[in-house]
C-alpha positions in Angstrom: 118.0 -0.4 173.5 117.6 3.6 173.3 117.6 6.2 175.7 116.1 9.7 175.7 117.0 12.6 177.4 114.5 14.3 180.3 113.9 17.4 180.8 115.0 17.7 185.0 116.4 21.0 185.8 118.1 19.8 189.2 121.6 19.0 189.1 121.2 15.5 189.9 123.9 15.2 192.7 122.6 17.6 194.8 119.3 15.4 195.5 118.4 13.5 198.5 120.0 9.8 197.9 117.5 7.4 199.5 117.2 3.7 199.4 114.6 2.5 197.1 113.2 -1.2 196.0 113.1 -2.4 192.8 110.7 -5.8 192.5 111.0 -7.3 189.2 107.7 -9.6 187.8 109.4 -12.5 189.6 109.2 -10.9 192.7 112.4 -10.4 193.8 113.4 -7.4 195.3 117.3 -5.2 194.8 117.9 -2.6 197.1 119.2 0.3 195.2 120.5 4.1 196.0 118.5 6.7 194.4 118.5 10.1 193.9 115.1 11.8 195.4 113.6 14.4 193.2 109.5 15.8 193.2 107.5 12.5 192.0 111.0 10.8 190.3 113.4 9.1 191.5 116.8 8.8 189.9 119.3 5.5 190.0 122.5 6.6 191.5 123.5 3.3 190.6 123.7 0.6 188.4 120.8 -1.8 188.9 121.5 -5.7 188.3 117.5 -6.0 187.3 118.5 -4.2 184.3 120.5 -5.6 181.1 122.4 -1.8 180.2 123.1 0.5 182.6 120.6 2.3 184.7 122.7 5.1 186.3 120.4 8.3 185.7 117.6 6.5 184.5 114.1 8.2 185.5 111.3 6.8 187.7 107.9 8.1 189.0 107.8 7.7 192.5 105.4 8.0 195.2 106.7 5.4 197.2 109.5 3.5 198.4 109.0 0.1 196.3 109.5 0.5 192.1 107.7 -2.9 190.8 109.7 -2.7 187.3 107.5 -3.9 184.1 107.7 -8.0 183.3 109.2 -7.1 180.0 112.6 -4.8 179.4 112.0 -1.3 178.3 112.9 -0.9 175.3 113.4 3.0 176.0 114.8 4.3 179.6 114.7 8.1 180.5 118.0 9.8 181.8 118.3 12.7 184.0 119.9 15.0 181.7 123.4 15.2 183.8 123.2 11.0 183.1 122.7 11.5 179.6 125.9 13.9 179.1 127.9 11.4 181.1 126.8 8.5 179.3 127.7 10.2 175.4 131.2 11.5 177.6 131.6 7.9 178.0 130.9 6.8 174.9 128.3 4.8 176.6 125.1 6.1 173.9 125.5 7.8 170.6 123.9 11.2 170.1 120.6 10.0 169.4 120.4 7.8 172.5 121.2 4.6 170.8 123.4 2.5 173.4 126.5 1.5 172.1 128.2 -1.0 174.2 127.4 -4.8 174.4 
């Protein structure tokens, strides 16, 4: 699992937080907060469809329903004040490799 750090300018807490869905290949649907930004959205929290943690992590959106990929990324996209928490917290090395199991 890797992640790589966008490019986003916007501090990421001062964007709208809306209420998104996330529909995995199964169908089911998590309600998630997100953070609104122009054609992304960003998870403002963690997202039990996911396997590692998804705080940050970068989605185009033109809509309120996400239908998430039948297979795991293997690479997620932070907002870039996501990726300096996560190597604060030890959470992805330097290079975006995650470090926890």
């Amino acid at each position: 699992m890797k992640y790589i750090k966008g490019n986003q300018e916007t501090i990421l807490t001062l964007l709208p937080l809306i209420k998104i869905s996330l529909v995995d290949s199964q169908g089911d649907v998590e309600r998630i907060w997100a953070r609104e930004g122009e054609g992304d959205v960003y998870l403002a929290n963690r997202s039990i469809s996911f396997p590692h943690p998804t705080w940050g992590v970068v989605f185009p959106y033109s809509g309120e329903v996400i239908h998430l990929p039948e297979e795991f990324p293997e690479v997620l996209t932070l907002h870039p004040d996501a990726w300096e928490e996560y190597l604060k917290n030890g959470i992805i090395d330097k290079e975006g490799n995650f470090l926890q199991s």
